[in-house]
PyMOL Python script that loads the backbone (N, CA, C, O; Angstrom):
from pymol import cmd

cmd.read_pdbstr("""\
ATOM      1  N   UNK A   1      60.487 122.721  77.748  1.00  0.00           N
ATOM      2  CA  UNK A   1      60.141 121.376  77.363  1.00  0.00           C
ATOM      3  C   UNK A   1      58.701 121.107  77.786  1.00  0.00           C
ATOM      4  O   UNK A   1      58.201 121.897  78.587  1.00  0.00           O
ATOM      5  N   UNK A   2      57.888 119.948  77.282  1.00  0.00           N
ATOM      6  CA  UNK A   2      56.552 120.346  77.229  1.00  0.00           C
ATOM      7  C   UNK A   2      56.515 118.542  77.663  1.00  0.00           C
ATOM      8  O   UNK A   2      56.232 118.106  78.779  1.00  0.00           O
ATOM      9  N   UNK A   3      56.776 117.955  76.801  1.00  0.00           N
ATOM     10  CA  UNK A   3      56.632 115.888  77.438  1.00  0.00           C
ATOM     11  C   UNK A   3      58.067 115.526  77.538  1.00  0.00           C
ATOM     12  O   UNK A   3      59.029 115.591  76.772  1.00  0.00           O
ATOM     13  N   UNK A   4      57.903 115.186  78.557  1.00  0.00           N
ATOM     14  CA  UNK A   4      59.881 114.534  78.352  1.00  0.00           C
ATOM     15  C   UNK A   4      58.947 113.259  79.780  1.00  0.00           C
ATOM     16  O   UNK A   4      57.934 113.306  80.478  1.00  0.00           O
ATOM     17  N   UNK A   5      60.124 112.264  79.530  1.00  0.00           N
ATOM     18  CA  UNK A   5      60.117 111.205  80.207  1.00  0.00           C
ATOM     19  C   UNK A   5      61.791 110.442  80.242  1.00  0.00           C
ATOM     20  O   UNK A   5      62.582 110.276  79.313  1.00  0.00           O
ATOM     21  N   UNK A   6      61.907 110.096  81.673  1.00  0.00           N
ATOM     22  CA  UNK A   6      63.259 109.092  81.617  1.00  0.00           C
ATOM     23  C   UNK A   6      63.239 107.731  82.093  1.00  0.00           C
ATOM     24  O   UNK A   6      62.871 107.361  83.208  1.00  0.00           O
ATOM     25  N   UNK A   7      63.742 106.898  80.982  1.00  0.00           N
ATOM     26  CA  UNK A   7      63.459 105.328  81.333  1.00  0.00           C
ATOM     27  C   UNK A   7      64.504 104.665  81.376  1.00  0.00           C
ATOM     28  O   UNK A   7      65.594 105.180  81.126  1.00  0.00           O
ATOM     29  N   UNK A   8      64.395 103.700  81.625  1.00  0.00           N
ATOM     30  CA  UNK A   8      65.151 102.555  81.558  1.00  0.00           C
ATOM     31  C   UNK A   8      64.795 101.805  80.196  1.00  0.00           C
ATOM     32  O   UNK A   8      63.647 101.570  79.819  1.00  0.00           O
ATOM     33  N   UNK A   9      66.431 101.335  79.251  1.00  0.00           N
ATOM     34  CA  UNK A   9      66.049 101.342  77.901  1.00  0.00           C
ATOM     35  C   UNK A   9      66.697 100.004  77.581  1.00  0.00           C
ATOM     36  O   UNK A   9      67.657  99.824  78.329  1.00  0.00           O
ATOM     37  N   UNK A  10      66.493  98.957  76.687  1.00  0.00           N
ATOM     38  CA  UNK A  10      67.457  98.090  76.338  1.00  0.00           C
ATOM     39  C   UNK A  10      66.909  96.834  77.031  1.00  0.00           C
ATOM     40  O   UNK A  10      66.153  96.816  78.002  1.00  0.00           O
ATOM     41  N   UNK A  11      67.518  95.587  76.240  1.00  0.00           N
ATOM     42  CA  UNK A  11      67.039  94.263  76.504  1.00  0.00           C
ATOM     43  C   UNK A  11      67.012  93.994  77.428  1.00  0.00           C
ATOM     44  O   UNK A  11      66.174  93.159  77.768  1.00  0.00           O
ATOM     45  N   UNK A  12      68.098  94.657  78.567  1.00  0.00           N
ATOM     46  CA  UNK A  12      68.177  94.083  79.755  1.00  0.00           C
ATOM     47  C   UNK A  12      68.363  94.914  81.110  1.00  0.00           C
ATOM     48  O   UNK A  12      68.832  94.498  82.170  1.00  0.00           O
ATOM     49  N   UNK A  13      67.676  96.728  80.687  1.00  0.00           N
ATOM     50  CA  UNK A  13      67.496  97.924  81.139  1.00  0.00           C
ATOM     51  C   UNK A  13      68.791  98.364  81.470  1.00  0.00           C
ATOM     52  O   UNK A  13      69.150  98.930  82.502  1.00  0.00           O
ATOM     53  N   UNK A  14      69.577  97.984  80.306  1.00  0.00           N
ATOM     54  CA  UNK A  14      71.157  98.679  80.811  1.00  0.00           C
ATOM     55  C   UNK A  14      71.238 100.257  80.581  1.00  0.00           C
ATOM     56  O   UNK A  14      72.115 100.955  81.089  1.00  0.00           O
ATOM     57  N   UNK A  15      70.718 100.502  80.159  1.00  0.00           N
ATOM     58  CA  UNK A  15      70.859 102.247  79.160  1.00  0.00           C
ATOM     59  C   UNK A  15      69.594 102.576  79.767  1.00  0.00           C
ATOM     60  O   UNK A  15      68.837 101.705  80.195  1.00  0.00           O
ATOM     61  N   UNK A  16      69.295 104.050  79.825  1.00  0.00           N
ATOM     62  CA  UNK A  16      68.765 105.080  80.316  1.00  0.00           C
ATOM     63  C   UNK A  16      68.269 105.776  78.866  1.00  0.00           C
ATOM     64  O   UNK A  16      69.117 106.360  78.192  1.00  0.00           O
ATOM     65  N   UNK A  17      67.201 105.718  78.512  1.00  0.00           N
ATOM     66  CA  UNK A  17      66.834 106.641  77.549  1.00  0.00           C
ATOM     67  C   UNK A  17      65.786 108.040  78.149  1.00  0.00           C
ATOM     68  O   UNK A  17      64.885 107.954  78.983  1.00  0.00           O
ATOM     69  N   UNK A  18      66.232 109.218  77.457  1.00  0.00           N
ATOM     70  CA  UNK A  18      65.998 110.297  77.729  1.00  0.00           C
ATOM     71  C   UNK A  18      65.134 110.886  76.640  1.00  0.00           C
ATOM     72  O   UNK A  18      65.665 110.677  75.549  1.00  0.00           O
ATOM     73  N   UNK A  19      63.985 111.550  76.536  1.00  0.00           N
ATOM     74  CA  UNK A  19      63.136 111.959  75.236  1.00  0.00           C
ATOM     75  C   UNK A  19      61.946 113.364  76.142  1.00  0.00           C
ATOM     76  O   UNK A  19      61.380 113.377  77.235  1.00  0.00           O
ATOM     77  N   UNK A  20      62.004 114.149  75.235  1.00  0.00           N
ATOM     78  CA  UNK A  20      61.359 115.366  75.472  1.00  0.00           C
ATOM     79  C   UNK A  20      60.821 116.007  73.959  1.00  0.00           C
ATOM     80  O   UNK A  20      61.286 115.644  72.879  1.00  0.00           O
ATOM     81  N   UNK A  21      59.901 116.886  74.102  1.00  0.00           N
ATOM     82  CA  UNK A  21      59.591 118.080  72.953  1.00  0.00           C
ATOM     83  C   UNK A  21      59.552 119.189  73.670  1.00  0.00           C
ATOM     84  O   UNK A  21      58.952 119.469  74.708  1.00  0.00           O
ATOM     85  N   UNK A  22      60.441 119.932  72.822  1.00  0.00           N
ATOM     86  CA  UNK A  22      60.434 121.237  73.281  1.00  0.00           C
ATOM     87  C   UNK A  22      59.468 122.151  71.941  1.00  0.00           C
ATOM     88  O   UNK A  22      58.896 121.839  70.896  1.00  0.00           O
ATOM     89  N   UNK A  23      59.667 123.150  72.567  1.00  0.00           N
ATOM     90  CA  UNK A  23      58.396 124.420  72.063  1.00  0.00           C
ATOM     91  C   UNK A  23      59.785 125.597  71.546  1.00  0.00           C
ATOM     92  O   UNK A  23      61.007 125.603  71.695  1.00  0.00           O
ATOM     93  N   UNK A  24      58.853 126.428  70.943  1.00  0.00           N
ATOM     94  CA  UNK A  24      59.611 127.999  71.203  1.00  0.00           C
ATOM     95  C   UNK A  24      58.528 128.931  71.676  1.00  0.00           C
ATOM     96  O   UNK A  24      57.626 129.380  70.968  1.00  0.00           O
ATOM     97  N   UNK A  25      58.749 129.203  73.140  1.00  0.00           N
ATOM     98  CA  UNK A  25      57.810 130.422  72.619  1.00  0.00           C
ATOM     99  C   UNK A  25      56.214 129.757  73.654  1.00  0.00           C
ATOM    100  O   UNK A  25      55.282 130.393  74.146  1.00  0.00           O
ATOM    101  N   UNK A  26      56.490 128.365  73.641  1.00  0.00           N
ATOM    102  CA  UNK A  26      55.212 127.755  73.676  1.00  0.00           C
ATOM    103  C   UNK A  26      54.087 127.447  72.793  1.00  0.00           C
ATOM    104  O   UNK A  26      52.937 127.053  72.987  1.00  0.00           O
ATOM    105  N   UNK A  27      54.945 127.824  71.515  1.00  0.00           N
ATOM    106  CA  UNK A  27      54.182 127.403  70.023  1.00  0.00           C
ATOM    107  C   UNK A  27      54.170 125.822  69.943  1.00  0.00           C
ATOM    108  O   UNK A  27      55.259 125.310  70.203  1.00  0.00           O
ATOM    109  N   UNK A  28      53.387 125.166  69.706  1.00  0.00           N
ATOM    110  CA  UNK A  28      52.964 123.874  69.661  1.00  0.00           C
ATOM    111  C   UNK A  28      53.179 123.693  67.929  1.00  0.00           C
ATOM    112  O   UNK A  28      53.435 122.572  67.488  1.00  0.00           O
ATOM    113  N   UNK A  29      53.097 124.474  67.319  1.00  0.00           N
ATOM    114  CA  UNK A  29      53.808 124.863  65.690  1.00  0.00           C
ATOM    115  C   UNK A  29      54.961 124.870  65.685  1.00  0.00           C
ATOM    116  O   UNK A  29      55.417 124.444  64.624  1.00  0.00           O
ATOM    117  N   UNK A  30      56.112 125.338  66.823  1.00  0.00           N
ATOM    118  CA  UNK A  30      57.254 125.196  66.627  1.00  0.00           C
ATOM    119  C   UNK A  30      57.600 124.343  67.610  1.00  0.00           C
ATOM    120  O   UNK A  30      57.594 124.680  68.794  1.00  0.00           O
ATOM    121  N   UNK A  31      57.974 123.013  67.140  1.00  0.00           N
ATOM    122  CA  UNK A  31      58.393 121.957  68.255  1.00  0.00           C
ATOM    123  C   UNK A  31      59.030 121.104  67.875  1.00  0.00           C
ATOM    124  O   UNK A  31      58.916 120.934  66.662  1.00  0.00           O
ATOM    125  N   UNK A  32      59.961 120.172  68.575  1.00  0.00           N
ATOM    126  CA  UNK A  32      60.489 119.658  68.126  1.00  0.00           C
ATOM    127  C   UNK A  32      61.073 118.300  69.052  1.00  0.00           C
ATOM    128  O   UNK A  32      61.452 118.550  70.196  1.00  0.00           O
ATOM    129  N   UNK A  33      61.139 116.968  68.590  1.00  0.00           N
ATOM    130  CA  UNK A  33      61.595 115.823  69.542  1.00  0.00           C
ATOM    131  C   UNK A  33      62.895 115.602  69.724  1.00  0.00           C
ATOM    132  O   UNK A  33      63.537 115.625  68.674  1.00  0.00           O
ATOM    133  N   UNK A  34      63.378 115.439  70.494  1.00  0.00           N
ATOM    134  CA  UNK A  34      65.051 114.847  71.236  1.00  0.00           C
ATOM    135  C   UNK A  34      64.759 113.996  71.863  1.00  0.00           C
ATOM    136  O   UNK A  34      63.765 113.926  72.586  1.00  0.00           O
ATOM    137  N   UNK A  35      65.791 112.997  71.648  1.00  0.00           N
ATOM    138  CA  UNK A  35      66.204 111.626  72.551  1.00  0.00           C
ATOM    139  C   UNK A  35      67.602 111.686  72.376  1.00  0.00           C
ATOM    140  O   UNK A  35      68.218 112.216  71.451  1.00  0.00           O
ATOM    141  N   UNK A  36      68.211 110.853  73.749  1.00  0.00           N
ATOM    142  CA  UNK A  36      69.234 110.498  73.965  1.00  0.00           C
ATOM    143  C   UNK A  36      69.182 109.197  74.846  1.00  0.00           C
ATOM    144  O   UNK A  36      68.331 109.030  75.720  1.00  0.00           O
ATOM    145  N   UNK A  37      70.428 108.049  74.459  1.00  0.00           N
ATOM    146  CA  UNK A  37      70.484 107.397  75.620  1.00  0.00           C
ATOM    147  C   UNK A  37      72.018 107.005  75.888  1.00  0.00           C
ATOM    148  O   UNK A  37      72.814 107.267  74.986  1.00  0.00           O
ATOM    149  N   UNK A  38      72.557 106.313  77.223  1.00  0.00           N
ATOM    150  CA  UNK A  38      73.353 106.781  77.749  1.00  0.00           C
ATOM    151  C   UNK A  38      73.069 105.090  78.998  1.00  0.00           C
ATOM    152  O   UNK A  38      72.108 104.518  79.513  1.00  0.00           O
ATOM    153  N   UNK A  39      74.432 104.944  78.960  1.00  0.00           N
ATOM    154  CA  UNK A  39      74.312 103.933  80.741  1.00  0.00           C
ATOM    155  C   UNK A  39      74.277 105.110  81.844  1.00  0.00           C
ATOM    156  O   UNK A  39      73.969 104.916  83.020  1.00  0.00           O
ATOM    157  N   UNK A  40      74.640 106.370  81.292  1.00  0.00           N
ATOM    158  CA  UNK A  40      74.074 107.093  82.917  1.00  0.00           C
ATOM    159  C   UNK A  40      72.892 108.033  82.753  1.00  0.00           C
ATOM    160  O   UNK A  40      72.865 108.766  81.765  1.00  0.00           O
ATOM    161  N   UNK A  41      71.776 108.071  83.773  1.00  0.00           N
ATOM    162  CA  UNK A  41      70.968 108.719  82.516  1.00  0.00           C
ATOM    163  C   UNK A  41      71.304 110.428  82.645  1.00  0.00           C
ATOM    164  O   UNK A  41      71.146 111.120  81.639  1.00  0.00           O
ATOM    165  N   UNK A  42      71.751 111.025  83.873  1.00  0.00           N
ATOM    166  CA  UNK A  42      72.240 111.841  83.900  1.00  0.00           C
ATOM    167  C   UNK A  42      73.100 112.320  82.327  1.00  0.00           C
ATOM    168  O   UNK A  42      72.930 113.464  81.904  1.00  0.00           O
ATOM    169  N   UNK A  43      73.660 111.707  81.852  1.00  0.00           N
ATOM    170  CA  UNK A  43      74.308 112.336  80.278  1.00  0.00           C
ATOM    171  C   UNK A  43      73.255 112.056  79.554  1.00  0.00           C
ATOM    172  O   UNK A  43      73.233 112.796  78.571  1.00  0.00           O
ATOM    173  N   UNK A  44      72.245 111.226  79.590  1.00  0.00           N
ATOM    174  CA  UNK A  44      71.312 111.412  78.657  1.00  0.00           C
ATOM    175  C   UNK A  44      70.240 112.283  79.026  1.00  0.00           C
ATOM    176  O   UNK A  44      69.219 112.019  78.391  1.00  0.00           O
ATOM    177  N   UNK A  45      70.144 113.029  79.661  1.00  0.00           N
ATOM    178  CA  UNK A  45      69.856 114.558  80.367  1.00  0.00           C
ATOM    179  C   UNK A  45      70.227 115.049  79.483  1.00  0.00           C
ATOM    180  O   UNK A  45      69.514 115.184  78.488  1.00  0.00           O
ATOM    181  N   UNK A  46      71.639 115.542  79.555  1.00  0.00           N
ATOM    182  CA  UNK A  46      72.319 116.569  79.619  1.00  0.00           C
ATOM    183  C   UNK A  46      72.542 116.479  77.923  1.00  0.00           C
ATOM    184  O   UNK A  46      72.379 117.503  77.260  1.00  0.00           O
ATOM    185  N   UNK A  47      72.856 115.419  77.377  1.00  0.00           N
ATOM    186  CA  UNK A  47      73.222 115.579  76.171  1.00  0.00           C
ATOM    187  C   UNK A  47      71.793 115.413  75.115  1.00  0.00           C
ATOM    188  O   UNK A  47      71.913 115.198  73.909  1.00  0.00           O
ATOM    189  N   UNK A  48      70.331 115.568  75.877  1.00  0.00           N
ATOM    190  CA  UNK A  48      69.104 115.993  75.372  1.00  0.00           C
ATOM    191  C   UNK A  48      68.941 118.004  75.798  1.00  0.00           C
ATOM    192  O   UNK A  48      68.205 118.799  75.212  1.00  0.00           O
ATOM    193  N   UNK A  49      69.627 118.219  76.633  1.00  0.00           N
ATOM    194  CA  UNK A  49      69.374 119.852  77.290  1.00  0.00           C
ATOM    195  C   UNK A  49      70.149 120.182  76.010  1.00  0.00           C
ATOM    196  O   UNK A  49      69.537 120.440  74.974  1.00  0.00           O
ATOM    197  N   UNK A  50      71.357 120.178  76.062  1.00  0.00           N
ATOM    198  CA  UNK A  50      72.581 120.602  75.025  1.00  0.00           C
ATOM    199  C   UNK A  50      71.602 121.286  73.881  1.00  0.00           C
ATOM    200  O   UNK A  50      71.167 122.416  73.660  1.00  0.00           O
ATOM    201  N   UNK A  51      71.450 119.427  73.022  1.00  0.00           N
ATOM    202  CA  UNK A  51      70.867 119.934  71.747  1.00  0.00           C
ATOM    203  C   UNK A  51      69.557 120.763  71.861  1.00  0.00           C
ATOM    204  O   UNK A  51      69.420 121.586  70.956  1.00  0.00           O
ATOM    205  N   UNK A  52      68.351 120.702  72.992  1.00  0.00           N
ATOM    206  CA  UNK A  52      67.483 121.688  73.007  1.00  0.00           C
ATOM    207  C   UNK A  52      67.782 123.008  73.010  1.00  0.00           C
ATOM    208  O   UNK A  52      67.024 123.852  72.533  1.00  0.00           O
ATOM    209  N   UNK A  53      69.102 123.320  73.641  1.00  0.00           N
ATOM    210  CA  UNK A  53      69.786 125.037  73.823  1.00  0.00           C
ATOM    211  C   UNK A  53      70.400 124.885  72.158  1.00  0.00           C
ATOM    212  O   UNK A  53      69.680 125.611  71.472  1.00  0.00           O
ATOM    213  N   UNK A  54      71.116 124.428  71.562  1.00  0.00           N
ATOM    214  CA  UNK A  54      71.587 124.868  70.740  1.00  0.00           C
ATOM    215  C   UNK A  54      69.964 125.060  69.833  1.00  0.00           C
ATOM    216  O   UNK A  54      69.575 126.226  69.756  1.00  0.00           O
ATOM    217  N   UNK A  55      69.193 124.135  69.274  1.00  0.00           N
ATOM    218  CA  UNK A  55      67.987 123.918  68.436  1.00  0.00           C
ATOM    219  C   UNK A  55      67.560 125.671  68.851  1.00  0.00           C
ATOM    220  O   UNK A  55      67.584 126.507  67.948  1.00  0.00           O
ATOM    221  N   UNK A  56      67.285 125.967  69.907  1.00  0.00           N
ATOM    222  CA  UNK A  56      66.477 127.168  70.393  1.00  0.00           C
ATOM    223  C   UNK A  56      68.072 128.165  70.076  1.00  0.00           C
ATOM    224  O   UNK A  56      67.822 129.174  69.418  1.00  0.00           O
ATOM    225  N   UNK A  57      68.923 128.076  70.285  1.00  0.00           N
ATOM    226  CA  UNK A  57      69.741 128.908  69.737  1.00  0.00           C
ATOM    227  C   UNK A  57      69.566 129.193  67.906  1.00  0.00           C
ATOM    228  O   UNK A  57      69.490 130.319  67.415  1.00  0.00           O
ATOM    229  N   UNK A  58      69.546 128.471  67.464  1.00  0.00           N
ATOM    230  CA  UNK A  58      69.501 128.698  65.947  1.00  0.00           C
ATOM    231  C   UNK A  58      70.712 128.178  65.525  1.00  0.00           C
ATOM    232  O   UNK A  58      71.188 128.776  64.560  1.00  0.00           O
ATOM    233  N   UNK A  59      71.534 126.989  66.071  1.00  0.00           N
ATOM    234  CA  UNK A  59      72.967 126.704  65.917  1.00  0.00           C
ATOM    235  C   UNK A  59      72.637 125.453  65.154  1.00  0.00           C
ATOM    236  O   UNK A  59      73.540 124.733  64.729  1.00  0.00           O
TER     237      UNK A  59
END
""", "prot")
cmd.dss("prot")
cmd.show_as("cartoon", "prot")
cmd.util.cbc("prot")
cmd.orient("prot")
């Protein structure tokens, strides 16, 4: 992952938003954005890692 940041998201910072670009390779040609958000931000981690492993999997 190359920019990722975790915030506090929503009218009244109830949700946790999660956002990154990942690379392949470290190609700046092959990249790509994920977000997730989540009241914990821990799952909005995890359910931004997920889809980066599968994306880099080819799934």
């Amino acid at each position: 992952m190359t920019d990722y940041l975790l915030e506090t998201w929503g009218m009244e910072g109830e949700f946790y938003r999660f956002y990154c670009r990942a690379t392949v390779g470290g190609d700046p040609d092959r990249s790509r954005y994920f977000e997730a958000t989540d009241r914990d931000p821990f799952e909005a981690m995890i359910r931004v890692l997920r889809d980066v492993e599968s994306w880099r999997a080819g799934r």
